[in-house]
C-alpha angles and dihedrals in degrees: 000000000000125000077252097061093035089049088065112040086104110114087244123040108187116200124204140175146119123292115283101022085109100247100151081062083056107045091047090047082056098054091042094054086049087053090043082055096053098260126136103242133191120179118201121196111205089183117091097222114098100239087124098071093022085069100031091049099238115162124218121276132188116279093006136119101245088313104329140080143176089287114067107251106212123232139227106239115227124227128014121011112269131182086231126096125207114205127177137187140167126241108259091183091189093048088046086046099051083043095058085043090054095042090047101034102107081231144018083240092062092036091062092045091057091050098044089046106107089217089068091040089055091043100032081086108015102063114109105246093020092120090038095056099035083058089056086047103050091053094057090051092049088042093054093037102110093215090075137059100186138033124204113190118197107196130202113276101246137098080251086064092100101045093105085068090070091032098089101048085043086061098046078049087053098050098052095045118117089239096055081048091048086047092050093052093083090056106045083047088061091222119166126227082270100054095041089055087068095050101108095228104029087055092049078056099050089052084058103042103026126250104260081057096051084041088054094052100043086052095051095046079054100058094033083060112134094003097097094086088058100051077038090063095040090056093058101044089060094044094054086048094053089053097031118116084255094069124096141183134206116187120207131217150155131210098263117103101230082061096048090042090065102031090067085055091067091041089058090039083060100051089046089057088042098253139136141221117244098197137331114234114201110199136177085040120163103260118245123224130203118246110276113244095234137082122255115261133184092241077064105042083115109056093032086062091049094059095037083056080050095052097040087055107042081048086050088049095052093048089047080060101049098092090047099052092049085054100056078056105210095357109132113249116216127185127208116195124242101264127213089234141043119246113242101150151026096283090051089048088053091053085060089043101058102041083042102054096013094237109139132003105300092204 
């Protein structure tokens, strides 16, 4: 095995970069090597656009995000016949959160209250951090689904792509906040709407936010009684995945300097949290060419310059990279050639493959 392969044999591999390096490629020619390999794959995007599907060449259908939904849609493998299996699916955060309701609820009964109250229906999607830490979410239950061996996370191109890391302690944080515990009194003292209405401050709140709002929300803290162990939990049983020793994290990057610019953010991002990168992926690199056996003639000079302008910037870009590979420490550092064409299906993701892990003639 290569330092690459050896790099991503974790359970999650994260990936992370900035938009257009091409890290959702990545992240689906990943999964595709891991299937290639035997293993049972399933690659979770975390971003709403639909680049996913788009590279793995996935078609609408009904009720999906461009091709893919909550639930992983397996794919038919191209080429030759493998005992692993690639799966993919898109981030849906209010059907992950009505999931967790209905895992934690003490009943199917209070589950379904909570889902039918207006007050979740409004928050389900509003919260700060709720995407970031349903993310984090729906990667524990993939990573505990038996179906699966591995699971590849694409997240969103942006410096907000490893918030869901801190997610699930800022929601441990929430539930033991005096002001979670104020809202709970209500509930555990089992007052009704009534009651509540003659609570001084709760009635100042319901002037202000109306009181089929406050009604809404009582109704919903009642309900949500005696659950908040259970999200509590949760939350630390993600948290402890995202920094456990099977985790691991590829940072992509390109030779712009922009790119590496941000590129060495996340990687700072990641030593903050005490993390680690698993391996730095350079893609969209100028090629490199051996040097032709023959001796340079005039008939030539042009295409002797041309490959001497290649040389000299695929030396610049590695240079350029210098700073950022010492920075990733002992984190293998791979390149991927700029390629004529972009890459929008499984044949295309065989061509990176290929070039990516050397298995198989790159053409």
């Amino acid at each position: 095995m290569n330092s690459l392969t050896e790099a991503l044999s974790g359970d999650v591999i994260i990936c992370c970069g900035s938009g257009g390096v091409g890290k959702t490629t990545v992240a689906a020619v990943i999964g595709l090597e891991l299937a290639r390999r035997g293993q049972r794959v399933v690659v979770v995007t975390i971003d709403p656009a639909k680049r996913l599907a788009d590279a793995l060449g996935v078609t609408a259908a009904p009720g999906t995000k461009g091709g893919l939904g909550n639930e992983p849609t397996r794919l038919v493998l191209p080429g030759t016949p493998t005992t692993g299996e690639l799966w993919a699916a898109m981030l849906d955060p209010a059907a992950t959160f009505d999931g967790l309701v209905r895992q934690t609820a003490p009943s199917p009964e209070r589950a379904e209250r909570i889902l039918a109250n207006p007050f979740y229906r409004n928050i389900a999607g509003a919260l700060s951090g709720t995407q970031e830490y349903m993310a984090a979410e729906r990667l524990y239950a993939l990573h505990s689904d038996p179906r699966f061996d591995v699971v590849v996370v694409d997240t969103p191109p942006s410096r907000h792509a490893l918030d869901f890391l801190e997610a699930p302690s800022t929601l441990a944080r929430f539930l033991d906040h005096p002001v979670f515990k104020l809202l709970m009194v209500p509930a555990r003292r089992g007052l009704s709407v009534l009651n509540v209405a003659a609570q001084p401050v709760l009635r100042s709140i319901g002037k202000v936010v109306g009181g089929a709002v406050l009604a809404d929300a009582i109704a919903f803290f009642q309900a949500f009684d005696g659950m908040e162990a259970g999200f509590r939990d949760r939350a630390g049983a993600v948290m402890a995945l995202l920094r456990s020793e099977t985790s691991r994290y590829v940072l992509v990057a390109s030779p712009q300097s922009d790119t590496v610019d941000e590129a060495r953010f996340f990687a700072d991002r990641l030593h903050q949290a005490s993390l680690r990168v698993s391996a730095l992926i350079v893609n969209r690199s100028t090629p490199t060419f051996p040097k032709p056996a023959v001796p340079r003639r005039k008939a030539d000079a042009a295409l002797w310059a041309n490959l001497d302008e290649l040389e000299s910037m695929a030396t610049a870009e590695h240079e350029h990279l210098a700073a950022l590979a010492g920075q990733v420490d002992d984190a293998p550092v791979a390149w991927v050639p700029l390629l004529s064409d972009d890459v929008h299906d499984l044949d295309g993701l065989e061509l990176v493959r290929a070039l990516l892990f050397g298995s198989g003639v790159a053409g």
